[in-house]
N, C-alpha and C positions, 0 to 999 in steps of 0.2 A: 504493500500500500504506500508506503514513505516512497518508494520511485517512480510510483504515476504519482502522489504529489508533487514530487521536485519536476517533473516533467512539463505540471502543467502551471506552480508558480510563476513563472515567466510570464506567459498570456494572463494572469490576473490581475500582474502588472501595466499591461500595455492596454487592458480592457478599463482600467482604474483610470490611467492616463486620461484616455479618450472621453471617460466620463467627465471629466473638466470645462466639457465642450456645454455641458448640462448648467452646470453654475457661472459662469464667469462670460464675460462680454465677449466680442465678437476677437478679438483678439487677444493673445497673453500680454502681458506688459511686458513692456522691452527688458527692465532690469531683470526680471524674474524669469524672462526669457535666455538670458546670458546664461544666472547664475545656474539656472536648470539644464544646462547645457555643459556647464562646467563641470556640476556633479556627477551627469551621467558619462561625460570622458572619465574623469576622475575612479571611476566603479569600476570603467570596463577595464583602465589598465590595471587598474589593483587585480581585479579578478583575472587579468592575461598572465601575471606574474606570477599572483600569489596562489593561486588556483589549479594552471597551467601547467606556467613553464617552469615554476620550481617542481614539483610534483613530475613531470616528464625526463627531468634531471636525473630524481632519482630513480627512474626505472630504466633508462638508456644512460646514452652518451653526449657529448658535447656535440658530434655531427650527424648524429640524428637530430637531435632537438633543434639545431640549424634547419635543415632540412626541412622539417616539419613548419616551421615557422616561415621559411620565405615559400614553401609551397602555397602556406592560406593568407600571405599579401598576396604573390601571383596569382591563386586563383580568387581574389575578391578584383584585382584590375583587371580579370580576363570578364570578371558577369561586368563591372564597369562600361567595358569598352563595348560588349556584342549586344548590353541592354539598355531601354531608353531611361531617361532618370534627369532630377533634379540636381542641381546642385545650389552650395548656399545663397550664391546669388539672383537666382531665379532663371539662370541660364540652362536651357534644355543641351542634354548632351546624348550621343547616342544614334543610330541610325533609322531612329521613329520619331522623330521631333512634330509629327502632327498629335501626337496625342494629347491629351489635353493635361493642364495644368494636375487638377484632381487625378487624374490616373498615373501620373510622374510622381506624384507624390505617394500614392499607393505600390507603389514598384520600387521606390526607392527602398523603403523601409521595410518592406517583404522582402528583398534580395539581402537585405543587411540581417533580418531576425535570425534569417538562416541559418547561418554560422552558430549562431549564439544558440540555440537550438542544439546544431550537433555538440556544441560545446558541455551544452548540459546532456545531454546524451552519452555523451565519451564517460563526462564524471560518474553518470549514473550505473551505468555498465560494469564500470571499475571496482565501484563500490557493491556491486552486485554480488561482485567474483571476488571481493578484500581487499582486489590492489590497491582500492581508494576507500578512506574513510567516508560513512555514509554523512556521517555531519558536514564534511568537505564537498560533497555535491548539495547538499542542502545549502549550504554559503552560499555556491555558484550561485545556485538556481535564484536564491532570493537576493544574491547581488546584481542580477542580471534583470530581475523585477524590477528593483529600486531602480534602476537604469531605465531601464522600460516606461515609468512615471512619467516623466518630462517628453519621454517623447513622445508617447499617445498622445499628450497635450499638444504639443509641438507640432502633431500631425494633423487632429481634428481643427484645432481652434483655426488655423489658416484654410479648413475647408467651409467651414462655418462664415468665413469672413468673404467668403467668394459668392456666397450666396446659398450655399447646400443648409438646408435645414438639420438641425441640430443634431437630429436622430439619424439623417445619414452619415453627418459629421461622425458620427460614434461609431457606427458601424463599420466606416471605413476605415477610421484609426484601428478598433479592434480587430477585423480580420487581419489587419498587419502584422499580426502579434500569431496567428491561426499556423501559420511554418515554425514555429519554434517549436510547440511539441511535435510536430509532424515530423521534423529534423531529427528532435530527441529521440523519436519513436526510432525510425529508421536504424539511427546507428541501434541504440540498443536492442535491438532486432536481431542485428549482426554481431553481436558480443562475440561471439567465438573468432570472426574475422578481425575484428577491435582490439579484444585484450592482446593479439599477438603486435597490434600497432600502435599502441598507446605512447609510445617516443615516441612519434610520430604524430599519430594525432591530437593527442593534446598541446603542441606548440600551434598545430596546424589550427586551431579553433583559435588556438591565440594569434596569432600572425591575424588571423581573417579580422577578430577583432579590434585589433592595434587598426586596422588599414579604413574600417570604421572612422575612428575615432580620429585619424590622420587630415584622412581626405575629406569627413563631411562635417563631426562637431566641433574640432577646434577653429577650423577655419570660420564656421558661422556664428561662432562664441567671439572671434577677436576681432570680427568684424564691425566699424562703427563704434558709438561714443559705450561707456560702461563693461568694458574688456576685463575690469578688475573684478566687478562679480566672478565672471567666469572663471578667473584665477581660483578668487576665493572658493569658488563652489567645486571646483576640480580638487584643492586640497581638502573638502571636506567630504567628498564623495570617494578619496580615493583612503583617505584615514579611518572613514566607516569601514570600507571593505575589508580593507588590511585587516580592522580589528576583527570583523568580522568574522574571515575566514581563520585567524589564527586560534580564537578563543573556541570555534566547534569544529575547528578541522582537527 
């Protein structure tokens, strides 16, 4: 029961998010938009290091964990490059740029949960089979929630604000969040192909994740006036995690 919870935490978070779109005006407020932006970088590199790739360390080697690691940069710039999508400044990229703004923004953050998915997936497995502490997939899973928070918001409130009524605002932040356990599911499915690549794939979830956080939330965090929240909010998102993961991992 505790591995379809940590499965499905993730999307509770990103469903929690998008309910924001329920209370609050047509858009977040700009500060609260940085600093929420800063938290969720701040969480996901805690949880790439602390989670990941130390834990990967110790079941491999230094050139596996390489390995594993610039495989899930290159394959999050390879879905970049062949899918359409946002980026922070409102410029469409991608070889489908007629699609519309709403559905860039749904793809965006579907092709990003992904990862983050198998990420909880790899922990869950592990933990399944001993390699990994189940408390240590329980961190992931609800550090990758609390991540999740800002950006359901981050997703619905700018659909809201284009005109999409509130309920589809929600709907469409939330199923953004619907690949994460589906990712989770998958790998853990394949545990027995998994635990033989856990050097491997656990860098490789982190890598994906770092490439997240490189390409889409810091740049839109440092963007414009109030860049100091998102400082602020990056060390506070990334000191929860840490504590997080160390106190039930």
């Amino acid at each position: 029961m505790e591995y379809m919870i940590a499965l499905l935490i993730p999307l509770a978070g990103t469903v929690l998010g998008s309910a924001f779109v329920f209370f609050m005006k047509n858009e977040l407020p700009e500060r609260l938009q940085k600093a929420l932006l800063g938290f969720a970088s701040g969480v996901m590199v805690a949880a790439s290091v602390w989670s990941l790739i130390l834990p990967a360390m110790e079941m491999g080697n230094i050139w596996q964990v390489t390995a594993g690691l610039l495989g899930g940069f290159a394959f999050l710039l390879l879905i970049d490059y062949v899918t359409p999508h946002l980026h922070p400044k409102g410029e469409v990229e991608g070889p489908h740029s007629r699609l519309s703004r709403t559905t860039m923004l749904a793809l965006a953050v579907t092709i990003h949960n992904f990862p983050e998915g198998m990420a909880v997936g790899v922990a869950v497995a592990g933990a399944a089979s001993s390699e990994f502490s189940v408390a240590g997939a329980l961190a992931l899973s609800l550090g990758i929630a609390i991540q999740n928070i800002p950006e359901g918001a981050i997703i619905s409130m700018p659909l809201r604000s284009e005109g999409n009524s509130r309920l589809k605002s929600f709907l469409i932040g939330s199923l953004s969040g619907v690949v994460e356990p589906m990712g989770g599911a998958l790998v853990f499915l394949l545990a027995s192909v998994v635990l033989a690549a856990m050097p491997y794939l656990l860098p490789f979830a982190a890598g994906a994740m770092l490439y997240v956080v490189v390409e889409e939330l810091i740049p839109e965090a440092s963007q414009g006036t109030h860049s100091n929240l998102s400082t602020i909010g990056f060390a506070v998102g990334f000191s929860m995690m840490m504590v997080l993961d160390v106190v039930m991992g």
